[in-house]
C-alpha positions in Angstrom: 1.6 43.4 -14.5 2.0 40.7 -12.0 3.4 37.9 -12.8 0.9 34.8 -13.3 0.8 31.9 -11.0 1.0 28.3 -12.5 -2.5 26.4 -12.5 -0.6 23.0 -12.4 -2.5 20.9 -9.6 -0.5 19.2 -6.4 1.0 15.5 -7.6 -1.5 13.6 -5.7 0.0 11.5 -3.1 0.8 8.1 -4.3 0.1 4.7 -2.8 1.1 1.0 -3.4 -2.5 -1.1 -3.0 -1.4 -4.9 -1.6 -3.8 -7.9 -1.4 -3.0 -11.4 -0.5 -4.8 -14.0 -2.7 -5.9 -16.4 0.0 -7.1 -18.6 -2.9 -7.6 -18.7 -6.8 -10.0 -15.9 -6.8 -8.9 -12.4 -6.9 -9.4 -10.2 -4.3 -12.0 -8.1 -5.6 -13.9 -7.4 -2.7 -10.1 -6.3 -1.2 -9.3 -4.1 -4.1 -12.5 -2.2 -4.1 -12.3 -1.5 -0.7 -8.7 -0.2 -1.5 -9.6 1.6 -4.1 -12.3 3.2 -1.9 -10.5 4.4 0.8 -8.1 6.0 -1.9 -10.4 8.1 -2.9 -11.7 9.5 -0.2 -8.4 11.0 0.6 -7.8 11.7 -3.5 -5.1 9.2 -3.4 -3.6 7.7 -6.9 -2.6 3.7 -6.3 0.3 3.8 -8.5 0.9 0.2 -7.8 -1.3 -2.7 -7.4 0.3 -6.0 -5.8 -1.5 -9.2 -5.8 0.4 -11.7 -3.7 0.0 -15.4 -4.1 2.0 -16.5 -1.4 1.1 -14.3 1.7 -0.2 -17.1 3.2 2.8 -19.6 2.8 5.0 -17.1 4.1 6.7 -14.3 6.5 6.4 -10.5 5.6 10.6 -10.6 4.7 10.3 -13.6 2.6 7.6 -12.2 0.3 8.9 -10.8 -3.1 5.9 -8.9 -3.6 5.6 -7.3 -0.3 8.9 -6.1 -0.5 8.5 -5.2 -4.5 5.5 -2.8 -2.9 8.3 -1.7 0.1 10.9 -0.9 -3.3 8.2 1.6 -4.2 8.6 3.3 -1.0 12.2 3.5 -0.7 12.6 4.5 -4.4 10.1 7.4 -3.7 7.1 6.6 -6.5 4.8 5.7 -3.4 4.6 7.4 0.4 2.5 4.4 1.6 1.7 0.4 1.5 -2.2 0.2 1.3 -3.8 -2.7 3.1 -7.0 -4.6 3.5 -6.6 -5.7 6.7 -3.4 -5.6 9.1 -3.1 -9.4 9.1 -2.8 -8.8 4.9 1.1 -8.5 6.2 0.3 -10.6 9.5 -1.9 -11.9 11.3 1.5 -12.1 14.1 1.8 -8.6 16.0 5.0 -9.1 16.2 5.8 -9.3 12.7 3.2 -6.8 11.5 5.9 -4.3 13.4 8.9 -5.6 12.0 7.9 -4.8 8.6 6.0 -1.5 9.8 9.0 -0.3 10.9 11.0 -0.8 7.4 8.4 1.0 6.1 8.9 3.6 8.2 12.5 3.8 7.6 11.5 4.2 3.9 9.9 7.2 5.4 6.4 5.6 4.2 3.4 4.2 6.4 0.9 1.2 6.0 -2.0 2.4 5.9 -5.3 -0.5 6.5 -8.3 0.8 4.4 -10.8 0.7 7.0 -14.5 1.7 6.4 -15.5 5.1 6.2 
């Protein structure tokens, strides 16, 4: 008798969703578009950040953006989920300084655009 193959799905690729509160609202309308684009690729969001001061500050001097790029680098998440590009910065310049760390992490940031 042959032996039996294990039905035990794939680990579905994991991602870390980040928003930027612009105000005292939270980014709903953000998440769910997130959370939309996750699943259509079967995605899990292991990791939801909500960052109050994205506005105040650079990508490197953001605790939560780099909590999300400690997800990466500690393997529990292959990829920094995104709203919009200028969610890390609206600067091109800086948008690719941090792309690149997260590329080093061997991760990617991914912008959920519509489908």
């Amino acid at each position: 008798m042959p032996p039996t193959k294990s039905c035990t799905p794939a680990p579905k690729f994991r991602v870390v969703a980040y928003l930027a509160k612009n105000n005292s609202a939270f980014p709903e309308r953000e998440l769910r578009m997130c959370e939309s684009y996750a699943a259509t690729f079967n995605w899990d969001i292991s990791l939801i950040v909500v960052d109050d001061e994205a506005d105040a500050k650079g990508p490197e001097h953001r605790p939560m953006l780099q909590a999300a790029l400690q997800r990466l680098l500690d393997r529990r998440a292959g990829a920094i989920l995104i709203p919009t590009k200028a969610t890390i910065s609206p600067i091109d310049g800086e948008f690719n300084e941090f792309a690149e760390r997260v590329e080093k992490a061997s991760g990617f940031i991914q912008i959920a655009t519509r489908r």
